[in-house]
C-alpha positions, 0 to 999 in steps of 0.5 A: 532125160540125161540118161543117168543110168545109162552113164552110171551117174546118180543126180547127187553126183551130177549136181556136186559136179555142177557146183564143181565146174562153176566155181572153177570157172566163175571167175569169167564174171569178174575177168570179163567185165575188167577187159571190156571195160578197156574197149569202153563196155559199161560194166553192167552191160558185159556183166549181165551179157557174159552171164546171158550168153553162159546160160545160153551156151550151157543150157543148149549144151545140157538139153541138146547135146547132154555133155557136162560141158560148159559154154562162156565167154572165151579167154584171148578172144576178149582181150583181142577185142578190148585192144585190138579191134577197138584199141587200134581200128578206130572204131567204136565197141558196138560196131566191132560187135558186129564182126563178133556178130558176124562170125558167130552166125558163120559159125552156126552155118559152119556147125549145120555143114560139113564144111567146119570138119573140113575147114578143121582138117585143112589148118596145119596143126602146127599153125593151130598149137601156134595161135592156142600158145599165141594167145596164152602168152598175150593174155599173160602179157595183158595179165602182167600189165594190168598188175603192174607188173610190167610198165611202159618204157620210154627206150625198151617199150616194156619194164619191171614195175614198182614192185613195193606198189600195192598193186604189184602185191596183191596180184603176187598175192594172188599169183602165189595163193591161185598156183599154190592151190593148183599145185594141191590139185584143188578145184576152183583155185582161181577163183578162190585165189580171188577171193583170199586177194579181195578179203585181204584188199578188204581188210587193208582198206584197199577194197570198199562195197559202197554199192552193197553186193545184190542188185536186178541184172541190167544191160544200160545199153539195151540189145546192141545188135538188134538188126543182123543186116547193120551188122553185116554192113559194119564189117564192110564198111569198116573192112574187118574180115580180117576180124571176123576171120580170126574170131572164127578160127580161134572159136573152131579150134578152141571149141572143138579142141576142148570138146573132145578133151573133155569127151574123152576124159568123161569116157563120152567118145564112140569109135573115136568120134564124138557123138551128138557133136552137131548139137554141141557145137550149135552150143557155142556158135548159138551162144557166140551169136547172142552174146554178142548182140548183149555185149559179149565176146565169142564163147568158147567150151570151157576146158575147167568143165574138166574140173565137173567131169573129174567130180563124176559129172557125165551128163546134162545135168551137171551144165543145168546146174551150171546154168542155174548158178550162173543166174544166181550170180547175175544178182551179185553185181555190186559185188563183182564191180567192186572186186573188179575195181582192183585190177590186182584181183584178176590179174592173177587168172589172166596170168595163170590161164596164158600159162594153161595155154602155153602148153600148146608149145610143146606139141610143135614140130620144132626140129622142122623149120618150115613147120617150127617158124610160121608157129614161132611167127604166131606166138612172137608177134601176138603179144609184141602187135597186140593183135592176135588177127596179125599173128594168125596172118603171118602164121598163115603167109609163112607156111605155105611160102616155106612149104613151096620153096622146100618142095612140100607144096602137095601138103598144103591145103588148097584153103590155106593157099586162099586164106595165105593170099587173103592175108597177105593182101589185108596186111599189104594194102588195107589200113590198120 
């Protein structure tokens, strides 16, 4: 069924892969919980969504596309969501949901259509590498924030904490341990850098496990989007295509990016193009859309499935065994609540991955102004707006402007010009 000969891959080996890559991304089942819960998510219900919405992504990857990549929840996507489309729009989690709802089942009919290779094609790889370097450094920010590591200020809005605190050490802990493991190039290093956090947490009386660490899986609020057409009515009621817009593109754009990444790591690519890449964005856009009606943020390709592919996974069986796995920590949830009580834990690996994605900067045409300021404009505003759809808007009004009055307005796409236009418009005249 994987084809392993085919691939030069032996069941052994595709297993041990599977085991690689889960253990360098588990630790979205602790992070996500920890950031929804800011939106007002019960911990429960995103614990048991994100690990639904892993298996879903991961096995449809595995059974109809056969790739050792694995699908979750999307780091950025989250923190976009718990501070800025519920912390700032006024309105409850359930109903921004909906726009997470919404996008996923425009991503699915984008996934069936020539029109995602089109709408891919047609944004600027500038404005992309700006939104990928964007997010990293307002996941970072949120990371720094929640160790304490930076605090509120009356005068210049942001100062260094309390750097003896508790919680500023075991997130500096955590922060040494994780990068000192990346450094040595070992698997799973966040996760594992959790792990030496909790255990001294534990023993200096700052972690309990009252609630012992085994427990069924449960979703307290139920399906939240059990009819797709409330849904579709929130989003205009509450006027969030803005919203539904930029859980869109970043999904595209991640996606794709890391689908690729990963293929032609694994040595997957033909002629430069990836097969079954219908079937492997269905994964994610199928996953997105179900994750959402339990309790979850947009999923993303993970890019850690790299981790599996460097431990020899090349087919569908190292993500079934991710799969498996995922469901085997679903009964471990008093285990996780208690580790994500102490936001110190996690802090670390919101930190870390905004760094990861930093790199995004380096790949920015920053001797051409009309290309360099409309990426600048991205990465500078989405941390200091805590939007990521605002940063995506200016990116988006700017470049065609600049395009225009340097004589360059032949390159710019006919859709960029739309989406320009639609932007400018919402942040213009709608509320925020």
């Amino acid at each position: 069924m994987f084809k392993l000969q085919e691939n030069n891959t032996t069941v052994k080996t595709e297993v041990l892969a599977g085991f690689t890559t889960f253990f360098t991304m588990v630790y979205i089942v602790i992070v996500n919980p920890i950031i929804l819960k800011d939106a007002g998510v019960p911990f429960d219900q995103v614990f048991t969504a994100t690990i639904i919405a892993t298996v879903i992504g991961t096995l449809w990857m595995a059974l109809a596309a056969n790739y050792p990549i694995a699908i979750a929840p999307g780091m950025g996507m989250n923190a976009y969501f718990a501070y800025s489309v519920v912390g700032t729009n006024g309105i409850t989690y359930e109903t921004a949901f909906s726009a997470v709802f919404v996008a996923g089942l425009i991503f699915v009919i984008l996934s069936l259509t020539s029109f995602r290779k089109v709408l891919i094609e047609a944004i600027p790889d500038n404005l992309k590498h700006g939104i990928t370097a964007g997010i990293g450094l307002f996941i970072a920010f949120i990371g720094m924030r929640q160790a304490g590591m930076i605090v509120s200020h009356p005068s210049n809005l942001v100062a260094l904490g309390d750097l003896h605190s508790p919680t500023v050490l075991f997130a500096l802990l955590g922060l040494t341990v994780t990068l000192i493991l990346m450094a040595l190039r070992v698997h799973g290093a966040l996760f594992l850098g959790m792990i030496v956090t909790a255990v001294v947490a534990f023993f200096t009386g700052h972690l309990s496990f009252d609630q012992g660490f085994v427990q069924m899986p449960s979703l307290p609020d139920g399906i939240i989007i059990s009819n797709p057409f409330t849904a579709f009515t929130d989003v205009w009621q509450h006027m969030l295509f803005p919203v539904v817009f930029s859980f869109l593109m970043v999904t595209i754009f991640d996606t794709t990016g890391t689908m690729i990444g990963v293929a032609q790591q694994a040595g997957l690519m033909k002629d430069n193009k990836m097969p079954r890449a219908r079937q492997a964005l269905l994964a994610d856009s199928v996953a997105a859309t179900a994750g959402s009606m339990f309790g979850t943020t947009p999923t993303s390709a993970y890019i850690e499935s790299s981790a599996g592919v460097a431990a020899g996974g090349r087919t569908g069986l190292t993500t079934v065994t991710v799969a498996i796995l995922f469901i085997v920590a679903a009964f471990f949830g008093p285990l996780v609540s208690a580790v994500s009580g102490l936001s110190s834990i996690t802090a670390p690996a919101l930190i870390i991955v905004g760094s990861l994605m930093m790199g995004a900067i380096a790949k920015i045409k920053w001797d051409e102004i009309d290309e360099a300021f409309p990426a600048f404009l991205i990465i500078l505003s989405m941390p200091l707006t805590s939007s990521i759809a605002t940063g995506i808007a200016l990116g988006f009004i700017s470049y065609p402007i600049l395009k225009v009055v340097t004589g360059k307005w032949r390159v710019v796409h006919p859709l960029v010009y739309v989406f320009a236009v639609l932007f400018f418009y919402q942040l213009a005249f709608l509320p925020h």
